[in-house]
Each structure stands twice: as structure tokens, then as C-alpha cells.
C-alpha positions in Angstrom: 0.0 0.0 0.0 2.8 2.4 1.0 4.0 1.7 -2.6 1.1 2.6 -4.2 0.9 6.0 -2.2 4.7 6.6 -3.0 3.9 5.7 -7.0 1.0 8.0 -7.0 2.8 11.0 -4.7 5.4 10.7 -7.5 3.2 11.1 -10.3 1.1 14.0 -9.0 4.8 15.4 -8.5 6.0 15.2 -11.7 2.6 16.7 -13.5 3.0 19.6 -11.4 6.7 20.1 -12.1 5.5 20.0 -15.9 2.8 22.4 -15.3 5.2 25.4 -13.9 7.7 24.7 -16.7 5.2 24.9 -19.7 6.1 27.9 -21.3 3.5 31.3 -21.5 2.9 31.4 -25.0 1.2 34.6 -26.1 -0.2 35.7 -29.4 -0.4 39.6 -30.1 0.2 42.5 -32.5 0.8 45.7 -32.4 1.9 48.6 -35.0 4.5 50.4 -34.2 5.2 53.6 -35.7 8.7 55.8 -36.0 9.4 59.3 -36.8 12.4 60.6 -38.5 12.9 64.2 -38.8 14.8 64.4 -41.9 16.0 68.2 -42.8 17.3 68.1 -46.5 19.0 70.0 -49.4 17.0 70.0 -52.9 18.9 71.3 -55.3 17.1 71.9 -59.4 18.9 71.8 -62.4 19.3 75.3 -64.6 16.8 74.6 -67.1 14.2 73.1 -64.7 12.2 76.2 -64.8 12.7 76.9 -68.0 11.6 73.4 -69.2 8.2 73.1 -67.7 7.2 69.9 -69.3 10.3 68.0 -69.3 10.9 65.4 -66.8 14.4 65.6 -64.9 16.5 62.8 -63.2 17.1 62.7 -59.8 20.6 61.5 -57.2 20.1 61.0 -54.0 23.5 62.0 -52.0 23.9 60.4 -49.1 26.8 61.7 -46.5 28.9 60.8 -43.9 29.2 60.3 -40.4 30.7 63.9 -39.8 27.9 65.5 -41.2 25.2 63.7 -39.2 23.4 66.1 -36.8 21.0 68.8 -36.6 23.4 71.5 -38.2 22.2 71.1 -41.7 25.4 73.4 -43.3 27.3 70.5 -42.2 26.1 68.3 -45.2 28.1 71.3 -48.0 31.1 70.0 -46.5 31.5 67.1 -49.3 30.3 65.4 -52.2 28.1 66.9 -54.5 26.4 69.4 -52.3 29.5 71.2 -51.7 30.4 71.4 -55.8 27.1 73.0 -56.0 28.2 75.8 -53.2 31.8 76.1 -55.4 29.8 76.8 -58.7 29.5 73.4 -60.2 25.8 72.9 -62.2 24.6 69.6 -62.7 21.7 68.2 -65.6 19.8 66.3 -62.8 17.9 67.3 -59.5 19.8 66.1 -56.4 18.4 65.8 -52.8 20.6 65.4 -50.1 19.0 64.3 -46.4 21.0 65.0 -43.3 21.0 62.1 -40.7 19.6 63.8 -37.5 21.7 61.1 -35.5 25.2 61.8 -34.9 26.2 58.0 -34.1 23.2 55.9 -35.1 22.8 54.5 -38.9 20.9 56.0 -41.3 17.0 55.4 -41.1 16.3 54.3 -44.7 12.8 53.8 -44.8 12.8 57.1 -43.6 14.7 58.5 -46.6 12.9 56.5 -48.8 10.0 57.7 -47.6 11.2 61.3 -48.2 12.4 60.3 -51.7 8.9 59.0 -52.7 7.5 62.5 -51.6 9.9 64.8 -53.2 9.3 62.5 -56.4 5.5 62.8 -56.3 6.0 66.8 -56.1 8.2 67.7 -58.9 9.3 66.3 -62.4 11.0 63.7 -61.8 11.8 60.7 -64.3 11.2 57.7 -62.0 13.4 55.5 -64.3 15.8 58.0 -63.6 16.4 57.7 -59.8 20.4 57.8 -59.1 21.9 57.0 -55.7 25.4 57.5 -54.1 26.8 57.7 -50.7 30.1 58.4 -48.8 31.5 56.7 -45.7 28.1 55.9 -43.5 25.9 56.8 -46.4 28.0 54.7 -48.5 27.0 51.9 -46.0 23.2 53.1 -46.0 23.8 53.0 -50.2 24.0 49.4 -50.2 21.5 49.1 -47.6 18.7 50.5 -50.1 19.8 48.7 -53.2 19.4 45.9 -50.7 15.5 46.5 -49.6 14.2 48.7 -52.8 15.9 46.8 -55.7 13.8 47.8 -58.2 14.2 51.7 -57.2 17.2 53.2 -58.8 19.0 53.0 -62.2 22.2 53.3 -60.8 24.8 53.6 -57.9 27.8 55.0 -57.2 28.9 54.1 -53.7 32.1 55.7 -52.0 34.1 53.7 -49.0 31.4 52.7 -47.7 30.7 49.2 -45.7 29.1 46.6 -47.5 26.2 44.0 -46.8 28.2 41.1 -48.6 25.6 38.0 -47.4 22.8 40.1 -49.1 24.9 41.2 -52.4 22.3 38.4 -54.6 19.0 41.2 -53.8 20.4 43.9 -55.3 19.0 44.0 -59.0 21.3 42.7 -61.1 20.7 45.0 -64.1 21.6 48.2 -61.9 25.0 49.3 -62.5 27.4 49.9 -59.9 30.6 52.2 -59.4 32.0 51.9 -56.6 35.2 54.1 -54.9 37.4 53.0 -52.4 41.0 54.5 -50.9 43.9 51.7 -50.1 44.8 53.5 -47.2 41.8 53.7 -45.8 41.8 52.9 -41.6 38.1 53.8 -41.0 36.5 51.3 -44.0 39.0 48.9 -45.0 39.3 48.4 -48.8 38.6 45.3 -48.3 35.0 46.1 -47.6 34.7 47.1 -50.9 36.8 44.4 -52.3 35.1 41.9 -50.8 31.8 42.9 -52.5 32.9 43.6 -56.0 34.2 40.4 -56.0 30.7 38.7 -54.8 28.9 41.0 -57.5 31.0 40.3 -60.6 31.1 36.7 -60.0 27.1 36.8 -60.3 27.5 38.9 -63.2 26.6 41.9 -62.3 27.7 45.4 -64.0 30.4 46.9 -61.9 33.2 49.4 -62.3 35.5 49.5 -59.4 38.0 52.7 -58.9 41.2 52.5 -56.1 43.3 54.7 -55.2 46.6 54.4 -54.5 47.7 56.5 -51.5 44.6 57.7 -50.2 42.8 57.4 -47.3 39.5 57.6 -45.9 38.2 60.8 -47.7 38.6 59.2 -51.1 34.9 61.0 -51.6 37.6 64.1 -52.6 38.6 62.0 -55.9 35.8 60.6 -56.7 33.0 63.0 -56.8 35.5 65.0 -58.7 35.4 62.7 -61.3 33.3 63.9 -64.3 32.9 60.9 -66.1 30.9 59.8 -62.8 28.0 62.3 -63.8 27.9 61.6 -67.4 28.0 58.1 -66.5 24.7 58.6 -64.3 23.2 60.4 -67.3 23.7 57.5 -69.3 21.6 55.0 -67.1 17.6 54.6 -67.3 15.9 51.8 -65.6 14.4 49.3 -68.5 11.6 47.7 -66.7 
């Protein structure tokens, strides 16, 4: 009889042991919403006025982590924006973003979000969305080709750290220049090695431009490289 207690007493034990241990599964949902202050340069070809039917491309500039902030001067420091403050007049519209957050990534569904809206209220040729980035914005560069593949006709992408294990989303008729300083101690070289390698042996279209010598601000070099623009000009989205 004490046996049969003893078997039972053990039983009752171990359900209740199981009981506590099940896991508190819960099903829910919940939207979540963020807001991104984005404060941004537009800047509008020549002719855009004068040209009220025709439909202009567009480059979305990207910057680096030292312009990130709430000072938006900060973004005439380099790349395109800053040409534009030395004189320089280019054939397509060009908005640069500033990142509001001085050491946290870009927000790019925030900045795409801003793209769609400047595109819906001007003349913009949507087969004729450009991007480029430098440094961070580089980084954020590849991050969009990434998630909106089917976005931009081209992108030119300067030092900037690279989503390698992801390379296969980006569309694969979108060509690709990309920029890249071997002494550069921020964003190894190797960064952009790395990827160019992964892309060309999938076949995709890209031009890759080092230089010897230079650092981290290779951005100097390249956006001063005409051919760059008139390369952009030559690139229209087929689908």
C-alpha cells in the first residue's frame, strides 16, 4: 500500500513540475510607428524652370558620419552638395538628407519615404532615380539597393561598408561604381573588395576605382570625377 501512495505521490509530482515549466505562449500584434525628422537640401537643375514639361532625373546624395546632426550646413562639407556651393551645375535634381543622428545609422525607410515624396511633387523621371553615398551613407547606399531593388537606375557608392551576405537582392541589371582609398583605416578596402568580388562573380555590371595612396576621404577624388556624372546620365531603368 505504501507503494502505491509513493507511485501516486510521485506522479502527481512530476505533473505539477510540468505544469510550472510549460512555457507562457502569447499571441499579439501591435503597430509600431517611428518618426524621423529628416532636414534636407533640394537642389534643381538650370533649365528646370525653363523646361516646364520635361521630366528631370534625380541622385540622391547620401553623407557621412561627420555630417550627421542637426546643423544642416554640415552636409556642404563634401560630395556633390558642396560642388554645387563652389559653382559646379549639374543636368539632374539632387536631394541630399542630413542624418539627424550623430552616431546611429541612417533610417532608410525614412529616406525613402522622403524620396517617394519629393518625387511625387516635382518632375522627376522615375526610371531615372540615381543614388550614391560616402563613408556611413555609403553603408546606407547598399542598404537601399538591398531593400528597394527595383528603385534606382544606378549607384555609385564611395568607401562605404558593404552588406556582402545580401549582395544576390540587389537588381542585377543596376550598374554599380564603386570608390574606395587603399589606405583607408576607418572602411577597409577590403569592404569594398570583398563585395565587388561577390557581385562580378554573379554577373553583375560593376566598375571598381582605387586609389593608390589615399585614405579615408577618397569622396575628394571621386565625386570629382566627371565621367561619374555623365555616366549617371547614361543610365535609365528598363523595366
Amino acid at each position: 500500500m505504501k507503494k502505491y501512495y509513493y507511485l501516486l505521490y510521485t506522479i502527481l509530482l512530476l505533473q505539477s513540475c510540468a505544469a510550472q515549466s510549460k512555457p507562457n505562449l502569447i499571441d499579439a500584434e501591435q503597430i509600431t510607428v517611428t518618426i524621423e525628422n529628416l532636414s534636407y537640401y533640394l537642389y534643381f537643375p538650370e533649365d528646370y524652370e525653363s523646361k516646364p514639361k520635361k521630366k528631370f532625373p534625380i541622385l540622391l546624395f547620401l553623407h557621412g558620419g561627420g555630417e550627421s546632426g542637426d546643423s544642416l550646413v554640415a552636409i556642404k562639407r563634401n560630395g556633390p552638395p558642396k560642388m554645387i556651393v563652389e559653382g559646379k551645375q549639374f543636368p539632374f535634381l539632387i536631394l541630399a538628407p542630413q542624418n539627424p543622428n550623430q552616431k546611429k545609422w541612417w533610417n532608410t525607410r525614412a529616406v525613402n519615404q522622403l524620396l517617394d515624396s519629393v518625387v511625387a511633387n516635382n518632375r522627376i523621371d522615375k526610371k531615372r532615380i540615381y543614388l550614391t553615398g560616402l563613408s556611413r551613407g555609403g553603408g546606407a547606399a547598399w542598404e537601399m539597393a538591398v531593400q528597394y531593388p527595383e528603385r534606382f537606375a544606378a549607384m555609385a557608392v564611395v568607401c562605404g561598408m558593404t552588406p556582402v551576405p545580401y549582395a544576390a537582392w540587389i537588381d542585377k541589371n543596376m550598374p554599380i561604381w564603386v570608390f574606395h582609398g587603399e589606405e583607408d583605416q576607418s572602411i577597409p578596402i577590403s569592404e569594398s573588395e570583398t563585395m565587388v568580388t561577390r557581385l562580378k562573380g554573379m554577373g553583375y555590371d560593376v566598375k571598381f576605382t582605387r586609389y593608390p595612396g589615399v585614405g579615408h576621404n577618397s569622396w575628394i577624388k571621386a565625386y570629382k570625377t566627371e565621367e561619374l556624372y555623365d555616366w549617371f546620365m547614361k543610365q535609365k531603368r528598363k523595366d
